[in-house]
N, C-alpha and C positions, 0 to 999 in steps of 0.2 A: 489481595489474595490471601487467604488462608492456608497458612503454613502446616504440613502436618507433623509430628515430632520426629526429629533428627532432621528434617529439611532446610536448606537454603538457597536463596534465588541467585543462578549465575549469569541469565539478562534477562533483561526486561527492556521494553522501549513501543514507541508505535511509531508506523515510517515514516519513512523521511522525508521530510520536503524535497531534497533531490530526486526520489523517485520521482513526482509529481508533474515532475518539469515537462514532459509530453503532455500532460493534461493542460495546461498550462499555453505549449504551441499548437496545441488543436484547437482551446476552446478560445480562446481570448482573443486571436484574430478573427474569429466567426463573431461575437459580441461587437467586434468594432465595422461592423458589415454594415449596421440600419446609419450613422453618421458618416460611413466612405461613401455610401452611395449617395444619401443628400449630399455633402460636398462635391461629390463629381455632378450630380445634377445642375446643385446652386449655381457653380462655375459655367454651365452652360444654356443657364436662362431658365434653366426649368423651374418649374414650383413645385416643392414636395407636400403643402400642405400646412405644414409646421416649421418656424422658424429652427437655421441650424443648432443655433445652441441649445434647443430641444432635443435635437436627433444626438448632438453631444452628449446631453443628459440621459439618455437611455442607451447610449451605448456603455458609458460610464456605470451609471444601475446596471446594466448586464457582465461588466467587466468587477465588479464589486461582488456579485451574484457568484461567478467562478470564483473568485478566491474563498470566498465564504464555504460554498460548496466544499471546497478542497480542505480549506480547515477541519470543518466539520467529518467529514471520512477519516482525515485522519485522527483527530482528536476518540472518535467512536471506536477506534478500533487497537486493541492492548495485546500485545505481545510476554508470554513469561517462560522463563527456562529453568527448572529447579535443578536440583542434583537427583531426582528420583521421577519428574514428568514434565509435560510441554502446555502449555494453556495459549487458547488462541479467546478473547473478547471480543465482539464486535456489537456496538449498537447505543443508544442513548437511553432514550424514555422505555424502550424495548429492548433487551438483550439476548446475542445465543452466546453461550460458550461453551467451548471442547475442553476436554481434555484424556490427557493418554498419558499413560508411563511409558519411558522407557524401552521395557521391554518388552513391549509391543512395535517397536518401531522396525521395519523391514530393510526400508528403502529410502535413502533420500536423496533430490534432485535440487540442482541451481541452478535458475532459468537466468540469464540474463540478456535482451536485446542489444542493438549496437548503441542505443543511447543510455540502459545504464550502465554499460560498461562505461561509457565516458563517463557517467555520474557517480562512478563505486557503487551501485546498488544494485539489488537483484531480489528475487523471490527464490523462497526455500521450502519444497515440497517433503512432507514427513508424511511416505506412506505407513501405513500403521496392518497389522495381521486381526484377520477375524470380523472386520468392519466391512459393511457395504460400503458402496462408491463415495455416496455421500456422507458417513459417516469416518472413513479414513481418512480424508482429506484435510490434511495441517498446513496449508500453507503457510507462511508468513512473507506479506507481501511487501516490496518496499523495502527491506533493510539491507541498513548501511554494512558496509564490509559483511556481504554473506558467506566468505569462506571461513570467517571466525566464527561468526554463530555457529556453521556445522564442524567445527573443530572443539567446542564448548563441549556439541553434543555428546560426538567423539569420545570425549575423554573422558567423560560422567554414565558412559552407558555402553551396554554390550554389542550397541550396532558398529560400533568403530571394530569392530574385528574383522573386519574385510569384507560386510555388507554393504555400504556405501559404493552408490554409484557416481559416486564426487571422486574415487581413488583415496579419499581419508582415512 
């Protein structure tokens, strides 16, 4: 990122593998579905066509496929917080990226579900003034300890003066 004078980065990161971790118990017992189902067949005389250590093998490539998957989103997608605006990255061979100052920012929100609270993690929504729907929209999704990040924000910008819907 390009610094502009008098600026300096107070985080930066892209999320966290603990967010992930529901991605993770959704996809990865669905992956090992084509080898539980031959093994329950084989066990019961059935022929599925192809030997099990095949149906091993593709469940495995599809359990390799998820994590890769998951690397890849998170690796594509960059996180930055300056003393003066917010940058959201997302993307590899293709890129978008936002960004906003400051004092633009309205409103902001921390979503967290009950699994990442167990996981410390949560999404931080930076509504932003004068923007359409989809041009407002700062999430940062996936990061670890989010009540620091909006207390970073807090303290570097004129939304912490009792704009916050966090109570910061």
């Amino acid at each position: 990122m390009e610094l502009l004078p008098g600026e300096h980065v107070l985080y930066q990161g892209r999320p966290s593998w603990r967010a992930q971790i529901s991605h993770f118990v959704r996809w990865v017992p669905l992956a090992l579905v084509p080898f539980i189902v031959a093994l329950i067949l084989d066990l019961n005389g059935r022929g599925t066509g192809l030997p099990l250590w095949q149906w091993f093998l593709i469940s495995a490539v599809l359990v390799f496929l998820v994590v890769v998957v998951d690397v890849i989103r998170r690796y594509a997608t960059f996180y930055a917080v300056t003393n003066q605006r917010l940058r959201v990255r997302v993307g590899i061979l293709s890129r978008s990226e936002q960004t906003t100052r400051f004092d633009r920012i309205q409103n902001v929100d921390i979503r967290q579900s009950l699994m990442d609270r167990i996981m410390r993690v949560g999404e931080v929504d930076f509504d932003t003034a004068g923007a359409g729907e989809e041009q407002g929209d700062f999430r940062f999704r996936g990061i670890a300890d989010p009540q620091r990040l909006v207390h970073i924000v807090a303290q570097n910008s004129t939304f912490g003066e009792g704009r916050s819907s966090t109570g910061l």
